[in-house]
VEXMARVEX-174645 format. One line per 5 residues: number of its first residue (from 1); their letters; for each residue x, y, z of C-alpha. Coordinates in steps of 0.2 Angstrom, whole numbers. Example, Ala and Ser with C-alpha at 12.3 -4.5 7.8 and 13.67 -1.06 7.14 Angstrom:
// VEXMARVEX-174645
1	as	62 -22 39  68 -5 36
//
This chain:
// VEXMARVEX-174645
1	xxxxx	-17 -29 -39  -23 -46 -38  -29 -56 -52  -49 -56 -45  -47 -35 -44
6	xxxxx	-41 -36 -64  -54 -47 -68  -67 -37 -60  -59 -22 -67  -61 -28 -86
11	xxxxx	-80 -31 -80  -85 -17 -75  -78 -11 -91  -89 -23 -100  -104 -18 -88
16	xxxxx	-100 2 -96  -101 -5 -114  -119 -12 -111  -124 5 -104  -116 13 -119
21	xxxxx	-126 2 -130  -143 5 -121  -145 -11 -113  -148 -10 -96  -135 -24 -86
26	xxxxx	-148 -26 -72  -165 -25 -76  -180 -26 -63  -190 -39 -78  -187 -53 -87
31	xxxxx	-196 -60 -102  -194 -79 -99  -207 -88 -103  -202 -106 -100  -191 -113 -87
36	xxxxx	-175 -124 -94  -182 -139 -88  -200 -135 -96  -190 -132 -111  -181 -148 -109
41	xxxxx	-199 -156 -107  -209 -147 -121  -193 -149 -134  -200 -159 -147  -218 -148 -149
46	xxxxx	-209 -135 -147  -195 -140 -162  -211 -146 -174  -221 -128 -172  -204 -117 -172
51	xxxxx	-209 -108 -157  -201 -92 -154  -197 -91 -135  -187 -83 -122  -177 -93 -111
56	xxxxx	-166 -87 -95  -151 -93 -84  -132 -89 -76  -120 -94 -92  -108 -107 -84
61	xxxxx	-99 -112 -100  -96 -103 -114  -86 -112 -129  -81 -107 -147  -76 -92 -157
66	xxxxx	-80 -80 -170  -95 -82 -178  -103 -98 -167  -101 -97 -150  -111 -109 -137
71	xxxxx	-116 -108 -121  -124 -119 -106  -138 -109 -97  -142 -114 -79  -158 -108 -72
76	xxxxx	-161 -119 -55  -172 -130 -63  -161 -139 -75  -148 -135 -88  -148 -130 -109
81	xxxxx	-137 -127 -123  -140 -110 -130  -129 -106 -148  -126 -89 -153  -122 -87 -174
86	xxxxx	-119 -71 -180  -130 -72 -194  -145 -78 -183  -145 -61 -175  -143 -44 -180
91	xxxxx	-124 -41 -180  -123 -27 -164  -132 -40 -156  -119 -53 -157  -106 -43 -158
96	xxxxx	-111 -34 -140  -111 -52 -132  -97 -57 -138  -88 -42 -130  -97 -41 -113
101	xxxxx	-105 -58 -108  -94 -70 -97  -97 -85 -86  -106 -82 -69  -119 -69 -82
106	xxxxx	-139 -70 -80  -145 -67 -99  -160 -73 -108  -160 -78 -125  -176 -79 -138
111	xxxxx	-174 -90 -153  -181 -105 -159  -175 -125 -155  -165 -139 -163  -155 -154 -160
116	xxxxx	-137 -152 -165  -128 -166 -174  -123 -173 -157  -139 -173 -151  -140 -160 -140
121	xxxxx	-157 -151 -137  -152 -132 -141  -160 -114 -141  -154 -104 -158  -153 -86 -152
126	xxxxx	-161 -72 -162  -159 -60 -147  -153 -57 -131  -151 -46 -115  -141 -45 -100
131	xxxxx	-151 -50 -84  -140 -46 -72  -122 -44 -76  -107 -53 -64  -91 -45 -57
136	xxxxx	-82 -57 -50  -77 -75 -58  -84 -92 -53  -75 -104 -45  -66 -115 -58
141	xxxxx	-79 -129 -62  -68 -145 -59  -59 -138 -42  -72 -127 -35  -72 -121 -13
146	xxxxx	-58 -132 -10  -55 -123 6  -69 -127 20  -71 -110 28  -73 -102 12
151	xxxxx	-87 -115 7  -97 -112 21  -93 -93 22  -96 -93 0  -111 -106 2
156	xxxxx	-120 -98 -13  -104 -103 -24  -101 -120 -15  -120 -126 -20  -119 -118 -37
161	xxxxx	-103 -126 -43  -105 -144 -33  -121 -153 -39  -120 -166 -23  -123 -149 -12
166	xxxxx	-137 -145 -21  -145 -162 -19  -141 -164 -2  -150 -151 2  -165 -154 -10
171	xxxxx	-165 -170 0  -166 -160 15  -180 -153 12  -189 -168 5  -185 -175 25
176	xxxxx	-194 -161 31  -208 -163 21  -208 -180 22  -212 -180 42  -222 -165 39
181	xxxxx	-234 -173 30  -233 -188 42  -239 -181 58  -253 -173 46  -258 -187 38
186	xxxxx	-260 -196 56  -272 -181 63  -259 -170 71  -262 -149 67  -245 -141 63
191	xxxxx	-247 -124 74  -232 -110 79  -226 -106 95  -216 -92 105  -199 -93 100
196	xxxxx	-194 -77 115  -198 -84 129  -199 -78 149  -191 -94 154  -185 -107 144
201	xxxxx	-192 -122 145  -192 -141 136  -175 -146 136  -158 -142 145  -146 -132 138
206	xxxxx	-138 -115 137  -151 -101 131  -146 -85 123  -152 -70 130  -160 -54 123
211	xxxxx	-170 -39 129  -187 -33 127  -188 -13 126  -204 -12 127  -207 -22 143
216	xxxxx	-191 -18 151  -188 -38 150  -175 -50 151  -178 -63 137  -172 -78 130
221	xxxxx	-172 -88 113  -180 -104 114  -171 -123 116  -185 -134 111  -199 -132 100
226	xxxxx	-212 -125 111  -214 -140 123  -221 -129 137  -234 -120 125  -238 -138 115
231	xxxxx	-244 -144 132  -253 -129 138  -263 -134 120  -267 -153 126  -274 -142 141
236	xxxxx	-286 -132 129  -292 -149 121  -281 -149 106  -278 -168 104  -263 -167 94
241	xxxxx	-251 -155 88  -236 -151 83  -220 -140 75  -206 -139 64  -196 -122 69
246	xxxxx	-178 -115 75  -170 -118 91  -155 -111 99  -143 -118 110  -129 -105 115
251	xxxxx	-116 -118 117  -99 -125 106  -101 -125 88  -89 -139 76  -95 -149 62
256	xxxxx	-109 -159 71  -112 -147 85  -125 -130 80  -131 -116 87  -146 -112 77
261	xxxxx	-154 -128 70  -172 -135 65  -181 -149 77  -200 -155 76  -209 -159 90
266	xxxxx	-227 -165 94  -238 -168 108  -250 -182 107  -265 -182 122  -272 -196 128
271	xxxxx	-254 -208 122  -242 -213 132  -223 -218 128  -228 -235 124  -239 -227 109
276	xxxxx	-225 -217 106  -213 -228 104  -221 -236 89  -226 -219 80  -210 -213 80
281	xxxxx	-202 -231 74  -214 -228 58  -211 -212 57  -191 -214 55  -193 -228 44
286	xxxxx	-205 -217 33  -192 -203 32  -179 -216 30  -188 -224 12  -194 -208 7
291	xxxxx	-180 -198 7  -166 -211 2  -176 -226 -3  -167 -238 9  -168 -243 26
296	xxxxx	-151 -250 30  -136 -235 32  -117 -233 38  -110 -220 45  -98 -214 60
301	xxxxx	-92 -230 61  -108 -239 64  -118 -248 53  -137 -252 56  -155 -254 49
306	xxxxx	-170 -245 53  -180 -257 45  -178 -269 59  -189 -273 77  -180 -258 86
311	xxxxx	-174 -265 102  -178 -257 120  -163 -255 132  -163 -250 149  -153 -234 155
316	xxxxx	-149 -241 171  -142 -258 163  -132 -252 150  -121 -239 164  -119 -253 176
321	xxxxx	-115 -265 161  -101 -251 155  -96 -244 170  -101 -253 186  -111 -238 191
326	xxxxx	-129 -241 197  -138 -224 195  -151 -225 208  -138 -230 222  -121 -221 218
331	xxxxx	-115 -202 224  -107 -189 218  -89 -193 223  -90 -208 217  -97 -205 196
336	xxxxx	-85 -191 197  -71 -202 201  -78 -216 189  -76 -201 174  -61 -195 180
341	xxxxx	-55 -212 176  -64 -215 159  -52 -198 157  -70 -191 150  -70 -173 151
346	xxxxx	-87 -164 158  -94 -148 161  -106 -143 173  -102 -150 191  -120 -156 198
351	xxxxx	-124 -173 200  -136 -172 186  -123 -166 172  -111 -177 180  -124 -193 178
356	xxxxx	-129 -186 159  -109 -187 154  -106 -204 159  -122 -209 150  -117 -200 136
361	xxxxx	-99 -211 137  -111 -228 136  -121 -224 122  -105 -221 110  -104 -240 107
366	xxxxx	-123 -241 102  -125 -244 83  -146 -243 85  -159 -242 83  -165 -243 99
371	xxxxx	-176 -235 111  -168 -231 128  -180 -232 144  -179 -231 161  -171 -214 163
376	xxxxx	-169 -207 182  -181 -195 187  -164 -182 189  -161 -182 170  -179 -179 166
381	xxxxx	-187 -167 174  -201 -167 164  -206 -184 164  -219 -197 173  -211 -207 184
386	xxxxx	-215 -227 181  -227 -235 193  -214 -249 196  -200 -240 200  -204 -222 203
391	xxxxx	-185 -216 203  -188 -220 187  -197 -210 171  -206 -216 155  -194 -208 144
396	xxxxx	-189 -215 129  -174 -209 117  -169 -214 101  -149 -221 99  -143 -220 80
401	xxxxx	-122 -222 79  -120 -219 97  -130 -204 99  -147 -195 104  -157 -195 90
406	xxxxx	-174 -191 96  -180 -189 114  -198 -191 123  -208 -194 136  -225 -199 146
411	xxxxx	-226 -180 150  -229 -176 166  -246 -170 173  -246 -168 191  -243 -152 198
416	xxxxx	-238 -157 215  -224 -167 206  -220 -155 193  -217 -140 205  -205 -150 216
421	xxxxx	-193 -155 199  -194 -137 197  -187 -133 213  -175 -145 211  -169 -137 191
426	xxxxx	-169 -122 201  -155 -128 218  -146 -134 200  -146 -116 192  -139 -109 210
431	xxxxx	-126 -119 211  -120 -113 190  -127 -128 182  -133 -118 165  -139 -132 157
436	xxxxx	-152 -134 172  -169 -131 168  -178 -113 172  -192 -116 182  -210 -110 173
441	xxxxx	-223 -106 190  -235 -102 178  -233 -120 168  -238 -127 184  -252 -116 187
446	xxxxx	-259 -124 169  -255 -141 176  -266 -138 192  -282 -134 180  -278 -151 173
451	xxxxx	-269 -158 159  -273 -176 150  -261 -190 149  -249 -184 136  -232 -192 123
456	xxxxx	-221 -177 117  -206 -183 108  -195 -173 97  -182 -174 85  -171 -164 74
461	xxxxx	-160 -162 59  -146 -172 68  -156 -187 60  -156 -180 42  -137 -178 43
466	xxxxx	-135 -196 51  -141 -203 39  -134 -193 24  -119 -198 32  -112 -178 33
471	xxxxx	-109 -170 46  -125 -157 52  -114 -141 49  -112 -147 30  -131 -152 29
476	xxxxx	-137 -131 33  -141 -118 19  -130 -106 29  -120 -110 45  -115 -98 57
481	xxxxx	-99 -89 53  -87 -77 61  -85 -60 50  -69 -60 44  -67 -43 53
486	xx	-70 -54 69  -55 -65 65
//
């Protein structure tokens, strides 16, 4: 027997001990009445008037013997110092305690407050009860989830027992707010849209599928934040919208790679990338002093600042620059010999996956910000073409550290236009291109009953974990994970 099956063994006695003592180990109420941080704040009215109150948490220390034991609660909210005297309470009291509470215990405690002689703020118990009574040990407070399967597959532990987990995702959140309230604060309305979809539309990428009973229908999860449906609302005269919600991408998962993963995008009518391009440069800076409180950041090697002009570099450039290629006069044969000889692997074999690869090759040595423009029409099959060059599109990426971080677009209006891209994504999809776009008729259809000029740009929590400087697995609540059975 192992030494977690004899420590859960001598708990589960401890749990029968409470029953025998008529205290229930898990019961459905609690009768806190103030939160450890509340406590913390109220402390000095609340040592003056020697209040009486209940106060609840998980023990995660528990020092001293005897007669004085103490203990540090930790609610979520903040920590405190409960002590435990057995002649502050009524002896079967403390003597139950002292025989069935561990570490990793929810209690709650009711007493009075004081300041020890070290000056800590502290709860003098007159009573207690078990909240919810642990069978299985903490992790050791200074070594923790050392092992990186188990922290991701134990998360609840990981963030419990390392304080810079629980921040980084309190930061994470903030971010989310942070551009939430943005895009309100500048006009646009936050709405919801279909995440099972028909076809999937917005973005190129593997889907997952799934089945509808009920319809007898082949389905699919989403890959981009309802681009198709945001436009079909510029169509119904919303001026500006947009959404934060889950996409899915059934493609390889690693540190920086997910399946599942948050994105926002909006849809702004009567703007074009131009407009864009300067929202979104406010809006990152925004996020950037908000959340962190500084503009300038390192991380995978790169160092830049967001707090500068950002920069506009042309897509065509940049590949000739790095390769020699020129993208609006070159051929299969010859950007699969060129990646062939970069020794850059690629997958997909379509002149437009093969294209998208060696762009993604160039863009490795861009620190940013930047905006990237003047994508072909190939790549963006979503996209206006530019009056100047029409094998070319008013698209507009953001490069952070060599990588896409953000993606949009003076979105496409013209039907005509629209439903020959689509023909094309569809020869793409024939010839096992999975990435290709699924063509959407009844999209088109919307377009012919008119749709104004529109930007849609959208971005995701890639950007959060850029600038965090973690990896994007590290930055979720709860990645993805095989079940151990599945091993």
């Amino acid at each position: 027997m192992s030494s977690v099956d004899e420590i859960r063994n001598v708990r589960i006695k401890k749990l029968e001990l409470l029953k025998k003592a008529g205290m229930d180990p898990y019961p459905a109420r609690s009768f806190r009445e103030l939160s450890l941080s509340e406590a913390a704040d109220e402390f000095e009215s609340l040592e003056k008037k020697k209040e009486e109150k209940w106060l609840a948490g998980r023990i995660m220390s528990i020092r001293g013997q005897g007669a004085i034991i103490f203990l540090t609660l930790f609610d979520g909210t903040g920590s405190f110092q409960a002590l435990f005297k057995k002649d502050s309470m009524p002896e079967e009291k403390f003597k139950l305690f002292e025989s069935t509470a561990d570490i990793g215990d929810f209690i709650e405690a009711k007493g009075t407050f004081f300041v020890t002689k070290r000056g800590e703020k502290t709860l003098e118990a007159k009573d207690w009860r078990m909240l919810g009574k642990s069978l299985l040990p903490l992790p050791e407070k200074w070594h923790g989830l050392t092992d990186p399967e188990e922290r991701f597959r134990k998360r609840y532990l990981d963030i419990l027992m390392d304080p810079a987990e629980r921040e980084l995702l309190e930061k994470k959140a903030k971010f989310w707010e942070t551009a939430r309230s943005f895009m309100k604060e500048r006009g646009f309305m936050e709405v919801e849209t279909p995440t099972l979809e028909v076809t999937t539309g917005g973005a190129e990428a593997t889907p997952f599928k799934t089945y509808n009973e009920d319809f007898k229908l082949p389905l699919y999860l989403r890959i981009s934040v309802g681009e198709l449906w945001q436009k079909r609302l510029m169509s119904a005269g919303f001026p500006k919208t947009f959404e934060i919600g889950r996409v899915y991408r059934n493609e390889g998962t690693d540190q920086n790679h997910l399946q599942e993963f948050t994105n926002l995008e909006f849809y702004w009518a009567y703007a074009s990338y131009e407009d864009g391009m300067k929202l979104v440069e406010e809006m990152y800076k925004k996020i950037a002093e908000e959340v962190f409180g500084k503009t300038k950041f390192e991380t995978r090697g790169h160092k830049f600042d967001l707090g500068e002009k950002w920069e506009r570099i042309s897509y065509r450039d940049t590949v000739m620059k790095e390769t020699g290629i020129d993208v609006l006069n070159t051929a299969y044969k010859e950007v699969k010999k060129k990646l062939e000889e970069l020794k850059v692997e690629y997958e997909g074999d379509t002149m437009e996956r093969l294209m998208d690869t060696l762009w993604k090759y160039c863009r490795k040595k861009i620190s940013g910000p930047v905006f990237l423009i003047g994508h072909p029409k190939l790549v963006s099959p979503l996209s206006k073409s530019m009056k100047e060059d029409p094998e070319l599109t008013e698209r507009f990426q953001v490069i952070i550290a060599g990588t896409e971080i953000g993606n949009g677009f003076s979105e496409l209006n013209d039907p005509m236009d629209q439903a020959k891209r689509f023909e094309v994504q569809q020869e793409l999809l024939e010839k096992g291109d999975k990435e290709a776009m699924m063509p959407d008729m009844e999209f088109v259809e919307m377009l012919e009953y008119g749709m104004p000029p529109t930007c849609g740009f959208g971005f995701g929590e890639m950007l959060f974990a850029f600038l965090a400087d973690r990896p994007v697995r590290e930055t979720q609540f709860f990645p993805l994970m095989k079940p151990k059975s599945a091993k």
